[in-house]
Structures are given as structure tokens and as C-alpha cells.
C-alpha positions as CSV (number, residue, x, y, z in Angstrom):
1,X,108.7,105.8,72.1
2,X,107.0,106.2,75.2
3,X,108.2,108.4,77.9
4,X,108.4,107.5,81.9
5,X,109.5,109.7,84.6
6,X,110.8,107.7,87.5
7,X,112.1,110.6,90.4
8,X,114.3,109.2,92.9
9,X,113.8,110.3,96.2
10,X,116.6,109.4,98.8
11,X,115.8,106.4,100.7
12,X,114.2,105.4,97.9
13,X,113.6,101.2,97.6
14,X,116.4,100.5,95.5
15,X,115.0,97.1,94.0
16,X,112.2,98.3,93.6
17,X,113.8,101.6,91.5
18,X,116.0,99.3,89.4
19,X,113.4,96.7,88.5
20,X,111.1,99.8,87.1
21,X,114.0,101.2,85.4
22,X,115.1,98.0,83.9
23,X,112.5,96.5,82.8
24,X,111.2,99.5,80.8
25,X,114.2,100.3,79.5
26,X,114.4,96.8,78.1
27,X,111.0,97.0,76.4
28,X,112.5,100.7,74.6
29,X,110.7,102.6,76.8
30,X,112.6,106.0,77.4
31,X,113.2,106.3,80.9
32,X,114.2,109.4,82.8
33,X,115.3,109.1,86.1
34,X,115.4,112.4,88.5
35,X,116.9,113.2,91.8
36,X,115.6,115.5,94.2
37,X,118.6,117.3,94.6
38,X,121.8,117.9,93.0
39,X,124.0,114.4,93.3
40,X,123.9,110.9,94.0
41,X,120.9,109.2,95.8
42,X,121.4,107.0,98.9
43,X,118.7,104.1,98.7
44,X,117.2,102.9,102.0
45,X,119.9,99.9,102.0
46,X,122.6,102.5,100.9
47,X,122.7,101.3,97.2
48,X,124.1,104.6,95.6
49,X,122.1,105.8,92.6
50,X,123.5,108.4,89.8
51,X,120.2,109.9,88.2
52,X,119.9,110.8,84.6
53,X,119.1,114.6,85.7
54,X,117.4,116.4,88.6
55,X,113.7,117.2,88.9
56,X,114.0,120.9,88.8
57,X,115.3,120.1,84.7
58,X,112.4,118.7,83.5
59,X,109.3,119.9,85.4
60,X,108.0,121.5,82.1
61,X,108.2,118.5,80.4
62,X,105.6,115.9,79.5
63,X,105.9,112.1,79.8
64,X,103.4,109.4,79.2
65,X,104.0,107.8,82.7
66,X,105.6,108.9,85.7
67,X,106.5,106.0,88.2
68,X,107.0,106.2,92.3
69,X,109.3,103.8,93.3
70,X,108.7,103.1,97.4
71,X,110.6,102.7,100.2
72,X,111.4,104.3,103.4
73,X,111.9,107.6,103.9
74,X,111.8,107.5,100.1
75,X,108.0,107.7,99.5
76,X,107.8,110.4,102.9
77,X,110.3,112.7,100.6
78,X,108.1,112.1,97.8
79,X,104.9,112.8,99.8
80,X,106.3,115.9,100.9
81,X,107.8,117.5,97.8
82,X,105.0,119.7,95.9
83,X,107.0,119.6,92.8
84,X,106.5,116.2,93.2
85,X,102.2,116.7,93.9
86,X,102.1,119.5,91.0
87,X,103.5,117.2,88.5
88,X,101.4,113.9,89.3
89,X,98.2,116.4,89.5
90,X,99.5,117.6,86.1
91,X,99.7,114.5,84.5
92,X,96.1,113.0,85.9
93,X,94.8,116.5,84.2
94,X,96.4,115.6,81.1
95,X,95.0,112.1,81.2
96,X,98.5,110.5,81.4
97,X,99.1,107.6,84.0
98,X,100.6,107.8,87.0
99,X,101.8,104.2,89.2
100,X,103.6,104.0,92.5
101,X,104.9,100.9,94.6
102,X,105.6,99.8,98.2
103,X,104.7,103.1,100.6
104,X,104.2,105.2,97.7
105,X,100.8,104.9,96.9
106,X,100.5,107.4,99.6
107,X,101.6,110.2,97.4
108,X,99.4,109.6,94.9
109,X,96.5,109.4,97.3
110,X,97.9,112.9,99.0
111,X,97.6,114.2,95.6
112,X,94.2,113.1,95.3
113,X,95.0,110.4,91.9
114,X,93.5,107.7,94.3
115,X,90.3,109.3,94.7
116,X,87.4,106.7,94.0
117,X,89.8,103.9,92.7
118,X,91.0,100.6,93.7
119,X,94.8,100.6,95.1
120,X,97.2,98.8,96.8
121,X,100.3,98.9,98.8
122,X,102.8,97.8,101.5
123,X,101.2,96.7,104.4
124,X,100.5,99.5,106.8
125,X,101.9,102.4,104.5
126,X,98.5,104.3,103.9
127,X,96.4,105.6,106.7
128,X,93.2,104.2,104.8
129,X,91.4,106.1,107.4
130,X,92.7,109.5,106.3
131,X,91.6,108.4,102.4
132,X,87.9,106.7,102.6
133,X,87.4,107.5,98.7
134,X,90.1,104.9,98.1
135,X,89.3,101.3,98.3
136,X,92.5,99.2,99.4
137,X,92.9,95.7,98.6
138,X,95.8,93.2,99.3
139,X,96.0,92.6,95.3
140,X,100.0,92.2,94.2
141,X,99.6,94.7,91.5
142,X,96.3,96.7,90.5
143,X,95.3,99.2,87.6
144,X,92.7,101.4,87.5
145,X,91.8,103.5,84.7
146,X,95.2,105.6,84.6
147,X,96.5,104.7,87.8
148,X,98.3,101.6,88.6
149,X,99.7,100.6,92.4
150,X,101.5,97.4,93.9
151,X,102.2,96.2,96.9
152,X,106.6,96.0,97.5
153,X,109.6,94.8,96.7
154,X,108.8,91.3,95.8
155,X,106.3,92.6,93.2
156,X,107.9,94.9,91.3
157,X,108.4,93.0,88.4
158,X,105.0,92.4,88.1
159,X,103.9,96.3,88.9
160,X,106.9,96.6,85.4
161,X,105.5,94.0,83.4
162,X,102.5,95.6,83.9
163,X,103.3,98.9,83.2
164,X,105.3,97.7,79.9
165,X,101.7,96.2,78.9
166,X,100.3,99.6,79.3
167,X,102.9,101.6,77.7
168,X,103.6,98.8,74.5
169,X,101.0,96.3,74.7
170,X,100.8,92.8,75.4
171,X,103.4,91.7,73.2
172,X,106.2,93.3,74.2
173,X,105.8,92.4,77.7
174,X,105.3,89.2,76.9
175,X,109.1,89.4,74.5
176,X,110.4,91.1,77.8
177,X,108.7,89.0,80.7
178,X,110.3,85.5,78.5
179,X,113.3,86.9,77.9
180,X,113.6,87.1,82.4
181,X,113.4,83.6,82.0
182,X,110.6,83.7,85.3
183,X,108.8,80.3,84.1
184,X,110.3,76.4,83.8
185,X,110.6,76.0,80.2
């Protein structure tokens, strides 16, 4: 079963968080959710959000994924955490993949994952100008070798579908995408 960090940052973009975490949990994808910091995390619409464990508990571990869900000042928390950096340079070492959504892109690209590849975000969350080795397009949701981006809240099922594809293949994102019901019948 594959294994996906998701840390949760406060201020993080709740729908965003619990559309990764869902969705991948619902294709048997073990998912490991992390706060920052001892206790509950605030959202940035003040959803309250009990993680599985803290970061600090698992830093020495290894997971096929680890996800960045967005969100205001969720991703600048994110940006601005090295444990955070140290672990996403970790896993691009290890040839693992690493995704992020909505303004967190930036952390990737602050980490240097975006580096000559093809990304997207939210609008206006990623000084381009500070990154000139990544190309940014306005593309909903966009994979590139072992990194995959999107764009906000109103594609994060997508960014999950996608990242179900990734982690189980086509077919059980396809069992988990029908089962959302998403398409007239």
C-alpha cells in the first residue's frame, strides 16, 4: 500500500486538505497527516483539523508521496519550515514524488523540485520572476516527471484523482472518480 504524507500547516486550505486526504484514503492509499505543532490545526476558514501525528514523529520515515495542500498563510508556514524543505529535497533525492496545490507550489519551487519543469498554481502565488527555471502555465492540474502541481480549491479533485492514478494506476482512479458520481450517467 502506498504511502502519502500530507503536513498540515495552519491556515492551511481546508478543502483542498480534505479532498487529498479523502480521496486517497478511499483508493487504500495510507495517508499520514502531520501538524506542525503539537495540537489541532486552524484552516484558513477556521475548519479545525485533528492530525494523525506531528511532523517532528515521522521525519525519518519514508513515504512514496508527500502532498502540500495550499492556502493562506498555510503554504507561507510551509515555505518557511526547513523540516518541511529537508524532507521534500529528501524525497526528490530518493526519486519519490512530491505534489502541491493552490499557493504551495511555492515551496516546492523554494526547495528547488520545480527546477526546469512545467507547474502550475493559484493565480499570483509564485513570483515567477524569482524562479525563471520554472515554466508556469494556467493548466488545472500538471505532472512532470515526479512532481505534480494544480491550480486551487476548485481543482483539487482533479490534482487527487490524479495523484491516485500515479500512486494505483488508472483503474483505481477510475473505481474511485465513478464512485464520486462527477459525470450524468
Amino acid at each position: 500500500m502506498p504511502r502519502v504524507l500530507v503536513p498540515l500547516a495552519p491556515g492551511c486550505e481546508e478543502l483542498e486538505a480534505v479532498t487529498i486526504i479523502d480521496l486517497l484514503r478511499r483508493a487504500d492509499i495510507d495517508v499520514v497527516t502531520a501538524s506542525l505543532e503539537e495540537g489541532p490545526v486552524t484552516a484558513s476558514r477556521g475548519t479545525v483539523l485533528l492530525a494523525d501525528t506531528v511532523l517532528d514523529a515521522v521525519l525519518e520515515e519514508d513515504f512514496d508521496m508527500i502532498v502540500l495542500p495550499g492556502g493562506l498563510p498555510g503554504a507561507d508556514h510551509l515555505e518557511t519550515d526547513e523540516r518541511v524543505i529537508a524532507l521534500l529535497r529528501r524525497q526528490q533525492s530518493a526519486g519519490r514524488y512530491a505534489a502541491a496545490i493552490c499557493a504551495a507550489p511555492k515551496v516546492l519551487a523554494r526547495a528547488g523540485l520545480l527546477d526546469d519543469k512545467t507547474a502550475t498554481c493559484y493565480p499570483g502565488s509564485v513570483n515567477a520572476n524569482a524562479y525563471p527555471r520554472v515554466k508556469f502555465v494556467a493548466t488545472p492540474v500538471v505532472a512532470d516527471g515526479l512532481v505534480v502541481t494544480s491550480r486551487g480549491p476548485g481543482t483539487a479533485m482533479d490534482f487527487a484523482l490524479q495523484l491516485i492514478e500515479l500512486l494505483q494506476g488508472r483503474d483505481r482512479r477510475d473505481q474511485v472518480e465513478n464512485a464520486l458520481v462527477r459525470a450524468a450517467v
